[in-house]
Every structure is written in structure tokens, then in C-alpha cells.
TORTIFI-178790 format. One line per field, with one value per residue (C-alpha): residue in three letters; x, y, z. Coordinates in nm, 4 decimals. Layout:
TORTIFI-178790
dolum ALA, ...
X X, ...
Y Y, ...
Z Z, ...
***
This chain:
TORTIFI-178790
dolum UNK, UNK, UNK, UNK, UNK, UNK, UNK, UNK, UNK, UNK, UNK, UNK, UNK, UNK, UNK, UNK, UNK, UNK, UNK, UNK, UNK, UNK, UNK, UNK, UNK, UNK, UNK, UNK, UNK, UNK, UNK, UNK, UNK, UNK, UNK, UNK, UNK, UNK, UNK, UNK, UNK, UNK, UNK, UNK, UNK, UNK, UNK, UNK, UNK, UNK, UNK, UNK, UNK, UNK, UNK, UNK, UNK, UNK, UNK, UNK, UNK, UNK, UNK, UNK, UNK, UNK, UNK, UNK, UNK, UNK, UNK, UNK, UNK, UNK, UNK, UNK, UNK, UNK, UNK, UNK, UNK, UNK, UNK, UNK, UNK, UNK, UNK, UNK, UNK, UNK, UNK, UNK, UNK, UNK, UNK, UNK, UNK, UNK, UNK, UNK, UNK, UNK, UNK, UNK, UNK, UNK, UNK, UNK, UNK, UNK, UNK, UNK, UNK, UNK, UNK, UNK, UNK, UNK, UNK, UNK, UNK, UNK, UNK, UNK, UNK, UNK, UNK, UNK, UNK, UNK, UNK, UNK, UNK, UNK, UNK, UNK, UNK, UNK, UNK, UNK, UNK, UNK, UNK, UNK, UNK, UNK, UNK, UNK, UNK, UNK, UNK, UNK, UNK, UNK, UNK, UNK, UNK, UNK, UNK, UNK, UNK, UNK, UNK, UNK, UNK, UNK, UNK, UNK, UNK, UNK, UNK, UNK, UNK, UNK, UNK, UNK, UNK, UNK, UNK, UNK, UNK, UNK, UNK, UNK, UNK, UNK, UNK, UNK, UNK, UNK, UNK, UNK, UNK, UNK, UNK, UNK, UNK, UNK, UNK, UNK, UNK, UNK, UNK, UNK, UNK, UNK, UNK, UNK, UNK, UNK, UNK, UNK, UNK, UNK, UNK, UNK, UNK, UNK, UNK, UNK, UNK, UNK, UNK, UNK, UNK, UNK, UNK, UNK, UNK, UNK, UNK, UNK, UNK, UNK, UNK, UNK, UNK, UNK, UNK, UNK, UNK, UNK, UNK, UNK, UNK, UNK, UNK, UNK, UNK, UNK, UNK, UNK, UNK, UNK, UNK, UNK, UNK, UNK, UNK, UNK, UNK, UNK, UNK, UNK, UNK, UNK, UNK, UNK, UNK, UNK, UNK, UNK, UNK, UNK, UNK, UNK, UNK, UNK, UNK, UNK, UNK, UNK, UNK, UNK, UNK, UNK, UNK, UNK, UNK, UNK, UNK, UNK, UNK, UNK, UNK, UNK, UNK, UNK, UNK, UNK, UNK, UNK, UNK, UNK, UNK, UNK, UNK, UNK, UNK, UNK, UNK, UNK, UNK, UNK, UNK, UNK, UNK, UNK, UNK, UNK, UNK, UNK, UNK, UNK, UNK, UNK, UNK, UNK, UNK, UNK, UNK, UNK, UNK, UNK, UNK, UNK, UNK, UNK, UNK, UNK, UNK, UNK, UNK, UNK, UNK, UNK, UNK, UNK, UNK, UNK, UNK, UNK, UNK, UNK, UNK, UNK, UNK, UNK, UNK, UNK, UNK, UNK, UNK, UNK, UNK, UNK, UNK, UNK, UNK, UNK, UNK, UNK, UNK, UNK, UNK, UNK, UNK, UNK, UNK, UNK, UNK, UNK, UNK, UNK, UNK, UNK, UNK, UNK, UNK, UNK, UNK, UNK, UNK, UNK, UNK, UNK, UNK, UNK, UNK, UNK, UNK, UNK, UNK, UNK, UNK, UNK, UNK, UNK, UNK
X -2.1033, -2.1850, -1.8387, -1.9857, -1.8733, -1.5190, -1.5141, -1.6433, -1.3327, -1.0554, -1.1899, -1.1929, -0.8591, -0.7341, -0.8860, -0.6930, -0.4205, -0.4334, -0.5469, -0.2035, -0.0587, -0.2609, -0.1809, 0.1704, 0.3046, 0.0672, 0.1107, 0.4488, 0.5447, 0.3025, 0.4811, 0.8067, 0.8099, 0.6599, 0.9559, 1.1867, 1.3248, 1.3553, 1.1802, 1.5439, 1.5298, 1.1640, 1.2814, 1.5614, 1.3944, 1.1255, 1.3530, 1.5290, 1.1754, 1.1395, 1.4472, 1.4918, 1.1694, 1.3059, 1.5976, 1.4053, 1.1058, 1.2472, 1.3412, 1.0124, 0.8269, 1.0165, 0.9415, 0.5888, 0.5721, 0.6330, 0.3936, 0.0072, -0.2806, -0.3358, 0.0139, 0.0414, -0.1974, 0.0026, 0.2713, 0.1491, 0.0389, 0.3827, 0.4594, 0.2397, 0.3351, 0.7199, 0.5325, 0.3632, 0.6943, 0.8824, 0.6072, 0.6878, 0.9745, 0.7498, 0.6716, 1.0473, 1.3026, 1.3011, 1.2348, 1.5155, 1.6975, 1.8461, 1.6918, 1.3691, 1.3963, 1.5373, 1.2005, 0.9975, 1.2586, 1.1916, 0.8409, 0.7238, 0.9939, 0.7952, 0.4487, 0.5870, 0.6475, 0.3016, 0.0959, 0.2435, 0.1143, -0.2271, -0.2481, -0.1582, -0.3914, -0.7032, -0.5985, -0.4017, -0.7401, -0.9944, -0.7659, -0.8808, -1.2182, -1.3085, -1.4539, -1.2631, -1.2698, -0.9544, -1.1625, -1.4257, -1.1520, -0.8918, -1.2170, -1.2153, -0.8656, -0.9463, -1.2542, -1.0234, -0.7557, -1.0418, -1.2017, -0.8958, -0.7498, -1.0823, -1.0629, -0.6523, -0.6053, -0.8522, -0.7284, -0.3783, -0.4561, -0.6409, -0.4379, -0.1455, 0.0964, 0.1568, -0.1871, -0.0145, 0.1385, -0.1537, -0.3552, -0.1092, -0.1421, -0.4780, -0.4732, -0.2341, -0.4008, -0.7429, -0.5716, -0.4201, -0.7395, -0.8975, -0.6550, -0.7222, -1.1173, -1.0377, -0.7851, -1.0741, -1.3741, -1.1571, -1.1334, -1.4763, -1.5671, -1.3122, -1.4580, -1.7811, -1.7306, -1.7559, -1.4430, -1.2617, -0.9935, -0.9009, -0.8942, -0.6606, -0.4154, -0.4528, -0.3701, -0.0822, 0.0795, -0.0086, 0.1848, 0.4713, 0.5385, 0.5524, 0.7645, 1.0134, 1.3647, 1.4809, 1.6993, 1.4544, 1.1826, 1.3892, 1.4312, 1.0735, 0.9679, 1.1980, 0.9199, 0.7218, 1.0473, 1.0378, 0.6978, 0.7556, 0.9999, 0.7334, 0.5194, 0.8141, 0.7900, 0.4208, 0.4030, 0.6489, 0.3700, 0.1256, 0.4390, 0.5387, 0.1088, 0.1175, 0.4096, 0.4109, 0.0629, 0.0961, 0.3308, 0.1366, -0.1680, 0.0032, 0.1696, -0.1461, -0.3044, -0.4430, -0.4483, -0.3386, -0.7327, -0.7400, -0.4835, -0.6538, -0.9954, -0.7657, -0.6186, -0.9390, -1.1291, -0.8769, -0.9095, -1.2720, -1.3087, -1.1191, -1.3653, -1.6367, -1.4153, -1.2788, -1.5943, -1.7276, -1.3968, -1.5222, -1.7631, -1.5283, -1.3206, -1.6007, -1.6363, -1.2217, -0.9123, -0.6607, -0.4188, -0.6636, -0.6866, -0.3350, -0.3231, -0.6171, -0.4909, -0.1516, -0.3086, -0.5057, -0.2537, -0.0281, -0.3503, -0.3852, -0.0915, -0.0211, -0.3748, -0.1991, 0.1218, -0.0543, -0.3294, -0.3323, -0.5679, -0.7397, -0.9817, -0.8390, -0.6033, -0.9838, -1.0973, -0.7500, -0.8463, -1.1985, -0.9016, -0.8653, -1.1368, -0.9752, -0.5820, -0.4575, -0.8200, -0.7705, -0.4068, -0.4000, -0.6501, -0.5929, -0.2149, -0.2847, -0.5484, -0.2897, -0.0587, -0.2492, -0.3977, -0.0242, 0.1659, 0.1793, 0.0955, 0.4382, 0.6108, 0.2933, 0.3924, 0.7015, 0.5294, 0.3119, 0.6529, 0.7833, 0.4630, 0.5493, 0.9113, 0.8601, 0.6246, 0.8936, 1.1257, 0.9592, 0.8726, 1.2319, 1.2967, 1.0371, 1.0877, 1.4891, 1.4252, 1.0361, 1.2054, 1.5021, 1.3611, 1.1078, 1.3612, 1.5921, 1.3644, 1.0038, 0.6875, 0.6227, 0.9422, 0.8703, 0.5576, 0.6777, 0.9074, 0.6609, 0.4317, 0.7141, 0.8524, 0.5020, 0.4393, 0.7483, 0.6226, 0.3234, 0.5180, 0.6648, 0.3722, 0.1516, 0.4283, 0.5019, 0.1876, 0.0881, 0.4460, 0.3895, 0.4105, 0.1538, 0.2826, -0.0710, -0.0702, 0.2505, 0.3492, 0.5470, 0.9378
Y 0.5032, 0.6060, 0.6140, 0.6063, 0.9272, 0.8685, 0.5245, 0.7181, 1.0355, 0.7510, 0.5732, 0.8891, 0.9834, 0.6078, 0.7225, 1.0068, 0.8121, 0.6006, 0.8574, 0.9940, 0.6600, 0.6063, 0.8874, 0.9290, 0.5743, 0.3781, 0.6468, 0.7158, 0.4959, 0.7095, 0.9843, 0.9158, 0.7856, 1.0705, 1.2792, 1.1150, 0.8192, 0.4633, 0.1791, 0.1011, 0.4323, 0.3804, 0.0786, 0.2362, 0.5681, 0.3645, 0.0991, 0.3426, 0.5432, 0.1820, 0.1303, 0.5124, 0.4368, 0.0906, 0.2036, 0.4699, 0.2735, 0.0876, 0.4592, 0.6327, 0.3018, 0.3066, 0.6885, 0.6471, 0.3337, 0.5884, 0.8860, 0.8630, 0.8416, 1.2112, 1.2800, 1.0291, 1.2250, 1.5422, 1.3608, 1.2131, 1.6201, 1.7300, 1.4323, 1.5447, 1.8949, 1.8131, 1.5837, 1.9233, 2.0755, 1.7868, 1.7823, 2.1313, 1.9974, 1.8207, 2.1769, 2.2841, 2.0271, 1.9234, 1.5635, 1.3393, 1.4947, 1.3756, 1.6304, 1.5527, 1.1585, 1.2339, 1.4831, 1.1649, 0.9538, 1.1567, 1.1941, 0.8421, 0.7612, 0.9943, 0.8375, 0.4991, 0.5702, 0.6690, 0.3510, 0.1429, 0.4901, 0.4779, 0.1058, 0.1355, 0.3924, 0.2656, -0.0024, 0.2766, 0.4432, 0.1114, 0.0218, 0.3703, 0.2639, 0.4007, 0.1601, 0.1806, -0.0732, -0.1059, -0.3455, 0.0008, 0.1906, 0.0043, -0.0223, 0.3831, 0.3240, 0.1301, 0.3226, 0.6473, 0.4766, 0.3309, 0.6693, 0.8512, 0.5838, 0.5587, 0.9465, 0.9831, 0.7873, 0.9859, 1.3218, 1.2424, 1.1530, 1.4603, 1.6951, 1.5645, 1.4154, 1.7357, 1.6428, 1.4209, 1.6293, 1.8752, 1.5756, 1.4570, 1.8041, 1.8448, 1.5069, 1.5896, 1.8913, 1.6860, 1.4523, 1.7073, 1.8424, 1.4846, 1.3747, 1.6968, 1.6481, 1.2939, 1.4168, 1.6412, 1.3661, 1.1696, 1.4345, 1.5265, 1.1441, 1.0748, 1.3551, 1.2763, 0.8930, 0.9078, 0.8165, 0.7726, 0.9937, 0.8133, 0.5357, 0.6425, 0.7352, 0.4210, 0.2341, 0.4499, 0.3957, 0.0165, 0.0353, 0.2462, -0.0600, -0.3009, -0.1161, -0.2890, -0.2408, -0.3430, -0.6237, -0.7379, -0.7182, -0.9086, -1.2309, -1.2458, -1.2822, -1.5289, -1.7112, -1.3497, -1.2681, -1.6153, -1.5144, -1.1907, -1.3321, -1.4834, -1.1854, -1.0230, -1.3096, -1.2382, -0.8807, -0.9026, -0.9287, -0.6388, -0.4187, -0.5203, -0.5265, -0.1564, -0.0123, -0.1375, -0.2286, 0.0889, -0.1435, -0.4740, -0.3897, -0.1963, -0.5196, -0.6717, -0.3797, -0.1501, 0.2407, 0.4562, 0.5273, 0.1077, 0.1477, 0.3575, 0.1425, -0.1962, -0.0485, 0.1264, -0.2433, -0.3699, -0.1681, -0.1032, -0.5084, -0.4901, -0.3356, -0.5954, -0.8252, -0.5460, -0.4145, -0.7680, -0.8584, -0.8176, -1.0570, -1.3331, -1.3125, -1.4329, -1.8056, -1.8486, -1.7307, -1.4665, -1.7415, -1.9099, -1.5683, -1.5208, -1.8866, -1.8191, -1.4587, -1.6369, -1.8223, -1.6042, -1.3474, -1.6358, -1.7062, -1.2844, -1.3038, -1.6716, -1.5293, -1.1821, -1.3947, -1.6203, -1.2744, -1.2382, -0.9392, -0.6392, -0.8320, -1.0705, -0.8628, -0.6992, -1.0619, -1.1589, -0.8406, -1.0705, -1.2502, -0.9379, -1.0416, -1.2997, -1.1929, -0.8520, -0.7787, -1.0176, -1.0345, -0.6700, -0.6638, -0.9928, -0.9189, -0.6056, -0.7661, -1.0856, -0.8285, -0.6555, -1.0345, -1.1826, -0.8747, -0.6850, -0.3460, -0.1900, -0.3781, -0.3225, -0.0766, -0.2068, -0.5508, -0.3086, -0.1354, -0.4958, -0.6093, -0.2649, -0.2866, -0.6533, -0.4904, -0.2258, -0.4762, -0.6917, -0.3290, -0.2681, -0.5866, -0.5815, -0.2281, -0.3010, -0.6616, -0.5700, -0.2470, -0.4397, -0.7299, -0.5187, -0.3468, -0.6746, -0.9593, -0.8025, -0.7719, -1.1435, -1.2292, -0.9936, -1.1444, -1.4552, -1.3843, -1.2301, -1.5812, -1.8071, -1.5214, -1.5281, -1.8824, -1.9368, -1.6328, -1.8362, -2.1394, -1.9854, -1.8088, -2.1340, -2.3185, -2.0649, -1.8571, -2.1326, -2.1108, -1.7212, -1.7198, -1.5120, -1.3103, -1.2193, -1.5412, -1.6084, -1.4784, -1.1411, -1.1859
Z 2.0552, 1.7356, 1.4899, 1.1576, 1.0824, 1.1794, 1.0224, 0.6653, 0.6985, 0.7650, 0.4603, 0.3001, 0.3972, 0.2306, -0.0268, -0.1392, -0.0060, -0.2677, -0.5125, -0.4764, -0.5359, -0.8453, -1.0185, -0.9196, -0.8766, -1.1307, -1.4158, -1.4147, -1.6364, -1.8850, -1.7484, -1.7600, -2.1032, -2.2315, -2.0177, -2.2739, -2.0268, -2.1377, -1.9453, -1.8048, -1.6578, -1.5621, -1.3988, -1.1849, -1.0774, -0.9012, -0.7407, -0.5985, -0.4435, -0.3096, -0.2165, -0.0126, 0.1843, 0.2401, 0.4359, 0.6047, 0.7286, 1.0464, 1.1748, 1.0729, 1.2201, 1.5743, 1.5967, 1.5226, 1.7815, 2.0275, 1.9874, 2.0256, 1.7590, 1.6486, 1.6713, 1.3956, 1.1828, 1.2554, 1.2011, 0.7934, 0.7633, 0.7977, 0.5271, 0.3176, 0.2801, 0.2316, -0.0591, -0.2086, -0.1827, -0.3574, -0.6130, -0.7540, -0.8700, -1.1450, -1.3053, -1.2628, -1.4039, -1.7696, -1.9236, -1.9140, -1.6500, -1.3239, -1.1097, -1.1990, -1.1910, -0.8016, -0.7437, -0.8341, -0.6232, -0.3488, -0.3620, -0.4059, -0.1261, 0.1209, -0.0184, 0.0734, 0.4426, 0.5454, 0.4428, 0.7875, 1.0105, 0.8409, 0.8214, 1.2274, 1.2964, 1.2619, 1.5290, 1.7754, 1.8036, 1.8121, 2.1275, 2.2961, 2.2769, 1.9119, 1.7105, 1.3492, 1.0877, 0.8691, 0.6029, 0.5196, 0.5863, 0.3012, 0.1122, 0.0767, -0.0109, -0.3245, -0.4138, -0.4187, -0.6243, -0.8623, -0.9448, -1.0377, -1.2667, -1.4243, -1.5607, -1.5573, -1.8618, -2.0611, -1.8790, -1.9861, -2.3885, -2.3824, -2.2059, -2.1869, -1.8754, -1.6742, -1.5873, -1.3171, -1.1061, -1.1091, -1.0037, -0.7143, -0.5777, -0.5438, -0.3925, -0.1281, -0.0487, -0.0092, 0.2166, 0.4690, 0.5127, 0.5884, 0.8372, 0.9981, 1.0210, 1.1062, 1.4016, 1.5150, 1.4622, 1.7119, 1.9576, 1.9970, 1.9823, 2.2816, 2.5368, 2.4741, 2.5847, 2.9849, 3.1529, 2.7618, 2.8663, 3.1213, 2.9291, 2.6419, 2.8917, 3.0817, 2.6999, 2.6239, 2.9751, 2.8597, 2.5057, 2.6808, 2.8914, 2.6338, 2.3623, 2.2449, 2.0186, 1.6989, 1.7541, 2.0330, 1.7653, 1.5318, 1.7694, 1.9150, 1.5290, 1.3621, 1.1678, 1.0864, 0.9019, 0.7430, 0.5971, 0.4800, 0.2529, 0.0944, 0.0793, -0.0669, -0.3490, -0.3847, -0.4149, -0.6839, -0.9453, -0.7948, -0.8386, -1.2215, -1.2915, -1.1171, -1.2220, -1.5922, -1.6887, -1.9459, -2.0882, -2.0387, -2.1862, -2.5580, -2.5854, -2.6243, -2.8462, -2.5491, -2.5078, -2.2104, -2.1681, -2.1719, -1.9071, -1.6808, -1.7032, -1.6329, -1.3002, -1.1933, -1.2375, -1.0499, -0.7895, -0.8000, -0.7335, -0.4049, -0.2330, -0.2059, -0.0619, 0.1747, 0.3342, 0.3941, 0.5397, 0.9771, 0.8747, 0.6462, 0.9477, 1.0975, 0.9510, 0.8453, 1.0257, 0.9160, 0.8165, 0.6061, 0.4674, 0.3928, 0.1884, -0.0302, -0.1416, -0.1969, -0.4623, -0.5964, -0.6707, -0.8362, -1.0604, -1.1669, -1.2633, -1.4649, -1.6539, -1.7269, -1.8164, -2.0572, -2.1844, -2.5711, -2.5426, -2.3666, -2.2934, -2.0981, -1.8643, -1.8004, -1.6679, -1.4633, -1.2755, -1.1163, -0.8974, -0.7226, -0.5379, -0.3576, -0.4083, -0.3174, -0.1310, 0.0963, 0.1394, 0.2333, 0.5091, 0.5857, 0.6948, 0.8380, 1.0928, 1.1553, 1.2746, 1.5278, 1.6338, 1.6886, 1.7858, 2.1340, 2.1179, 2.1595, 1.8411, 1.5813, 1.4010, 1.3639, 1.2177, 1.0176, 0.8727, 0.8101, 0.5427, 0.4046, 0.4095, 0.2252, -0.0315, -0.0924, -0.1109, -0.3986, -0.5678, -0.5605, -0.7519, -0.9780, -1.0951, -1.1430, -1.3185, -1.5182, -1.6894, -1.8148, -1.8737, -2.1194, -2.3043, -2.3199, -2.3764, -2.3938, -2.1895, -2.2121, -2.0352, -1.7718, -1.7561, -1.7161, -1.4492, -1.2155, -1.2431, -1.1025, -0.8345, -0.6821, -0.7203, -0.5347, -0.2688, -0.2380, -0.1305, 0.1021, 0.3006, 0.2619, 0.4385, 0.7234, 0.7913, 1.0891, 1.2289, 1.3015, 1.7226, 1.8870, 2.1138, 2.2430, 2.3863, 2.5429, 2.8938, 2.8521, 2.9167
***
């Protein structure tokens, strides 16, 4: 069966995914400073996005662990729109003021919550009998969050921040419409497969069956939790290099437009490493995986730690290659390999919750650790949190059970 053009609209989708991320979550910083709000401020508006989506994620993740594939897609729609709404709010509220710190709350809070669905999806529908790759798929993801950054920092210097939510916007509106061609893509792909319908009720019956709860989640997956506190540890530094590279790089001398180039290399390297991933998988496991991109994001960041100019936060982004491009994909694929169907979202929602989690910290500690000891301490900080995140998953990753391979209880 022929998926190529469903495997190309879910990267696509990604994509503007991402997009929306990029501009909203990677420049607002820029924003926000130019809104009149210290880097304290900075630092508590988006722990507390993090931290909203945090405590909202095991209830959004159990919901979506019971409803089928394009309901999930009608389901991140409806997101998306309450996103458009939020996003007036932008245009409404004046600089420096509470209301519009809680629209940007609010909005990168709902952006949070849809990565585990999308992450999911790609797997809910390859079970059905529809061949999608997450690696291409995460690949359009980066290649989306690449091209915006590359012209947002050169948009912004030029026209100024309210740029941003114009951008974001347009973004959201371009990915309603793609998870709406996707939805219907999948449709026509599934009735034209002989007996496929069949078969996706036959695998939903399956996943019914095998759902689990919470708590019963919780104590099937004692070592998984171990690990994610690692991941926690490690993500620490792809939060302070996203949320504050504005910072980062004018402490070393760069521009916004310098900004905007350093996050769209960054991203714009992760795709190699994510297309090819089907076929790495191939020749190492997922674990294997995991323990190389564990060092290599402790390396990005000890080289952006120890960076004494633009040029050199331009060359820690070549780690990319083998850090966050290969933990991403690389976790997402070892939780659909160990978990059973009915609890992977929810192990899906737990990488994201942990990634929230270490977002949450960074974004509290990086902003006042800037304004109290400077960017280098922040810096600093970030190397020996991941280090010790590293540790951590190194030790642990093998320990995971796989409950694909043990008798159901």
C-alpha cells in the first residue's frame, strides 16, 4: 500500500507543529523582553506554561488512551483553535502586564499537551495497518521549526516583535488544516485496503482490552519512572539552550538575527539523523540509542558552557546530530517497543511530562540565575544537571521491563 502521501502531510503537520513552538516558545524571550518583563519574569511565565501542562497531561493522556486515531486529530483541532483564541490575547493586553503573561501561560500550556497525541499517532495508525514513520515524520517537525527561526529573527529586527503572534497564527491555522487532510488521507487510505476495516476494529477491540489505569500504570513501570528522572536531568539543557539562547548568544556578542540562524542550525541538523533513523535502528538498539544521545547532549551543552563566541555556539549545534535527534525518536520508538498498547500514550505523556518537568526547572533556575549571577552561571548549571541526567539514563535504560514480552496479568 502506497502511504507516501500520508507519511509527507503527518510530517507536514510536525512541521507547523513545531513552527508554532519556534516562534512562540523559542522567541519569547525576544518577546517578552521587549514587552518590558525582566528575565526573572521571563523565567516564571514559562515555568508556569510548563508547569500547567504538567499537571494536566496525565488527564489529557488517559482521555486520549481511550478514543481512536482520527478522533485524536479532531481532538488536537479543537486544541488548536482554543490556541487561536488564547493567542488574541497577544494583540489585546499591554507589555508588562499580568493578563498578558497568563495569555502566554495559557497558550504555551495548551501547545505542550499535544506533542504526546502526535508523537502517539503515528504509531495508533501504523498498528491499523498504515504504514507511518515517526523518524520522517519528527524530521518534518524539525524542518518546520528550522525554516521559521531562520527568517523570525530578521522579521522581528525589522518589524518588530508583534511579528510573533502574527506568525503563531498563521501557523495554527496551517496546522488545523493539515491534520484535517491528514484525518482524510487516512480515511481514504483505510477503505481502500481490503478487509482494513475490519481490521482497525479488530485493533481497537485489542487496545480496549488492555487499557490500563494510572496507579496500575505507575507499578508495572517502576524502572521507566527511574529513567525519566534522568531524562528530566537531560532535557534540562535543551530547555535553558531554547528558552534563553537570545540571551546566550548577546553574551557572547550575537544579534537576535544571530539568534534565529543558531536555533534554525540546530534544528535544521536534526533531520539527517531523523530520517535515517528506521534504518540506524537497524544495526543498534533503541537503548543504545538512548546512551549515545545522553552523551551527546551533555557534550552541546559543556561546548555552549565553555563558548567564547558566535561562532562556537554555531559548532556545539553539529552534536545535534547525535543528541536531541536521536534521543527524541529514539524514546518515542522505545516506548511503543516496551509498552502494551493500552498504557502508550500514557508512557508517551510521561517523556513529555519529564521534558516539562526539566523545562519547568530550567526556566525558574536559567532566568534567575541570569539576572543574579549571569549567563555563564546558568550555563554552567545546565552542564552538570545533564551530566548527572545522563548518569542516570546510562545506568537504568537496560532495567526498563518490556511488557511486550511478559505474559499479561
Amino acid at each position: 500500500m502506497n502511504t507516501f502521501k500520508l507519511n509527507a502531510e503527518y510530517a507536514l503537520t510536525l512541521g507547523a507543529y513545531w513552527m508554532i513552538y519556534g516562534i512562540t516558545g523559542s522567541f519569547a524571550s525576544v518577546f517578552m523582553l521587549q514587552k518590558g518583563y525582566d528575565n526573572t519574569h521571563i523565567g516564571m511565565t514559562l515555568a508556569a506554561a510548563n508547569l500547567l501542562a504538567f499537571l494536566l497531561q496525565p488527564l489529557v493522556a488517559d482521555r486520549m488512551d481511550r478514543i481512536g486515531g482520527t478522533k485524536i486529530m479532531d481532538a488536537s483541532a479543537r486544541m488548536i483553535c482554543m490556541m487561536m483564541i488564547t493567542a488574541v490575547g497577544y494583540f489585546v493586553f499591554p507589555g508588562g502586564s499580568f493578563m498578558l503573561a497568563a495569555i502566554i501561560v495559557l497558550f504555551l500550556a495548551l501547545h505542550a499537551l499535544l506533542q504526546p497525541e502526535l508523537n502517539s499517532l503515528a504509531f495508533r495508525l501504523s498498528r491499523r495497518g498504515i504504514n507511518v514513520n515517526f523518524g520522517i515524520g519528527r524530521a518534518g517537525g524539525s524542518l518546520g521549526f528550522s525554516a521559521i527561526l531562520a527568517v523570525l529573527g530578521t522579521l522581528v529586527e525589522k518589524k518588530g516583535v508583534m511579528v510573533i503572534p502574527v506568525c503563531a497564527e498563521a501557523a495554527c491555522l496551517l496546522m488545523i488544516l493539515l491534520l484535517l487532510i491528514t484525518k482524510t488521507s487516512f480515511n481514504k487510505i483505510k477503505h481502500m485496503a481490503q478487509g482494513n476495516e475490519g481490521t482497525e476494529n479488530a485493533g481497537s477491540d485489542a487496545e480496549d482490552n488492555e487499557r490500563i489505569n494510572l496507579r496500575e500504570f505507575a507499578r508495572r513501570n517502576r524502572h521507566f519512572f527511574i529513567m525519566n528522572l534522568g531524562i528530566a536531568g537531560l532535557f534540562f539543557s535543551n530547555a535553558v539552550l531554547s528558552n534563553y539562547m537570545p540571551q546566550i548568544a548577546g553574551n557572547v556578542g550575537g544579534t537576535t538575527e544571530q539568534t534565529g540562524r543558531i536555533l534554525s542550525l540546530m534544528a535544521l541538523l536534526e533531520i539527517p539523523t531523523m530520517v535515517f533513523f528506521g534504518k540506524i535502528r537497524k544495526h543498534f538498539s533503541s537503548r543504545t540509542l538512548i546512551k549515545v544521545a545522553s552523551i551527546g547532549l551533555t557534550a552541546k551543552m559543556a561546548v555552549c558552557w565553555l563558548a567564547g563566541s558566535v561562532s562556537v555556539l554555531y559548532f556545539a549545534q553539529f552534536f545535534q546530530l547525535v543528541a536531541f535527534a536521536m534521543m527524541m525518536p529514539g524514546m518515542v520508538y522505545f516506548i511503543d517497543e516496551i509498552m502494551s498498547p493500552g498504557e502508550a500514550v500514557k508512557g508517551q505523556a510521561l517523556f513529555t511530562m519529564m521534558i516539562v518537568l526539566s523545562t519547568i526547572a530550567a526556566s525558574f533556575a536559567g532566568g534567575w540565575l541570569i539576572d543574579a549571577a549571569g549567563v555563564g552561571a546558568m550555563n554552567l548549571t545546565a552542564t552538570v544537571v545533564t551530566a548527572i541526567g545522563a548518569l542516570i539514563v546510562i545506568l537504568s535504560v537496560n532495567k526498563v521491563e518490556d511488557h511486550r514480552q511478559l505474559p499479561r496479568e
